[in-house]
N, C-alpha and C positions, 0 to 999 in steps of 0.2 A: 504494500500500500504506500503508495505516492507519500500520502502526511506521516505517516512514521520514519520514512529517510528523511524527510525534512528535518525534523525534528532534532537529527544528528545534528546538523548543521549549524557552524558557532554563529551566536546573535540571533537564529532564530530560538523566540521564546514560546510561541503560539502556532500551531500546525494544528488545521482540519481540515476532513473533506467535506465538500459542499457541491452540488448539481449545477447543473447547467452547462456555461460556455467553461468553466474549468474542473479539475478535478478534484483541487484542495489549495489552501489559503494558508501560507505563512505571513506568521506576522516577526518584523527583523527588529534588534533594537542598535543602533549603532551609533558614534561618538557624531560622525559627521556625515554629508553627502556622497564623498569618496570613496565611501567604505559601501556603500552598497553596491557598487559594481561588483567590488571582490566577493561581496555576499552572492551578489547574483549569478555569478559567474561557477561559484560551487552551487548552486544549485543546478543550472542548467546541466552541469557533471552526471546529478542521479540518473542512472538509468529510468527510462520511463518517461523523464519529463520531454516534452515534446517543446515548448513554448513556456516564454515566462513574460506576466506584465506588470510592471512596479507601478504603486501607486505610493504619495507622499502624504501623509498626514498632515496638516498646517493648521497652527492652534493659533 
C-alpha cells in the first residue's frame, strides 16, 4: 500500500489513502521551501507511485 511506504519517508508525518484522482495523501513537514523537492523526489522513488502533486499550505 502506497500510504504505508510513505510513511517511511523523513518529514513525512501524515500518510493516507483516499479515492479519486489519487491514491493517498502525504502530508511533509519541512524547515523551508527547498526541502521539499528533496522530499519529493524520494517519494516519486516508491515503487508504485506513478505521479506526484505538491500542494503548499499558507497560513
Amino acid at each position: 500500500m502506497i500510504a504505508a511506504r510513505l510513511r517511511k519517508v523523513k518529514s513525512v508525518y501524515e500518510s493516507f489513502p483516499v479515492s479519486g484522482q489519487f491514491d493517498a495523501v502525504a502530508k511533509i513537514q519541512v524547515e523551508n521551501l527547498s526541502e521539499i523537492k528533496d522530499v519529493t523526489t524520494e517519494i516519486q522513488k516508491i515503487n508504485g507511485v506513478e505521479r506526484t502533486e505538491t500542494m503548499v499550505e499558507v497560513e
